[in-house]
C-alpha positions in Angstrom: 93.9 111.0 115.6 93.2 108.1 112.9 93.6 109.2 109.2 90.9 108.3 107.2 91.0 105.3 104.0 89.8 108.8 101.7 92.9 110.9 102.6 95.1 107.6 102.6 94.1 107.1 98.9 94.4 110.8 98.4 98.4 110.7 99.6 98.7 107.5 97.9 97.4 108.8 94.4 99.4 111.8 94.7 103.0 109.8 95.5 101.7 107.5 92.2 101.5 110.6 90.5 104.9 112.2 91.1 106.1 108.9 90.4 105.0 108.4 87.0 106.3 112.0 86.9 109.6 111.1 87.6 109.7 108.3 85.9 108.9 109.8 82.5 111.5 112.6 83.3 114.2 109.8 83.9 113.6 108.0 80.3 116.2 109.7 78.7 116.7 107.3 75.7 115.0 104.3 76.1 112.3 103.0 79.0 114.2 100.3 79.5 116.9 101.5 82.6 116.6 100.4 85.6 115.9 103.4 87.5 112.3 103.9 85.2 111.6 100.6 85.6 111.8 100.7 89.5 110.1 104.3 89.3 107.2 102.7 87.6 106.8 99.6 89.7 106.3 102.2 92.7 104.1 104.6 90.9 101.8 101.2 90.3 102.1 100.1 93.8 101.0 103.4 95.3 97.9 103.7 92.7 97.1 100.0 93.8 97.1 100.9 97.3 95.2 104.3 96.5 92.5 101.8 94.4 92.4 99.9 97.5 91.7 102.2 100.3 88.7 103.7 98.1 87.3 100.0 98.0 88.0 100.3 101.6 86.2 103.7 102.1 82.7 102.2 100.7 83.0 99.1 102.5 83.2 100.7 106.0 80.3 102.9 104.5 78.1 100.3 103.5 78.3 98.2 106.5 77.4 101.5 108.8 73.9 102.1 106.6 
């Protein structure tokens, strides 16, 4: 069974989201460790990919009306 691009973004939001969670959790002193650096850079990865599987989502419905 294919997942949809919808529930793709919907998994890929939700990763960003725990993410950024975990990120702000690991600032402890300062933003600038490694470890919330690299937290971040994946939280904005996922939300990218998330942004793009909705752009995907209305394309595929576009072309099929």
């Amino acid at each position: 069974m294919r997942t949809s691009p919808y529930t793709m973004a919907l998994i890929y939001g939700a990763m960003g989201a725990l993410f950024t969670y975990l990120a702000i959790q690991s600032a402890k002193e300062t933003i600038w460790n490694f470890s919330t650096i690299l937290l971040m850079m994946i939280a904005t990865f996922d939300f990218s990919t998330a942004i793009r599987f909705i752009l995907y989502r209305r394309m595929i419905k576009k072309r099929k009306s």
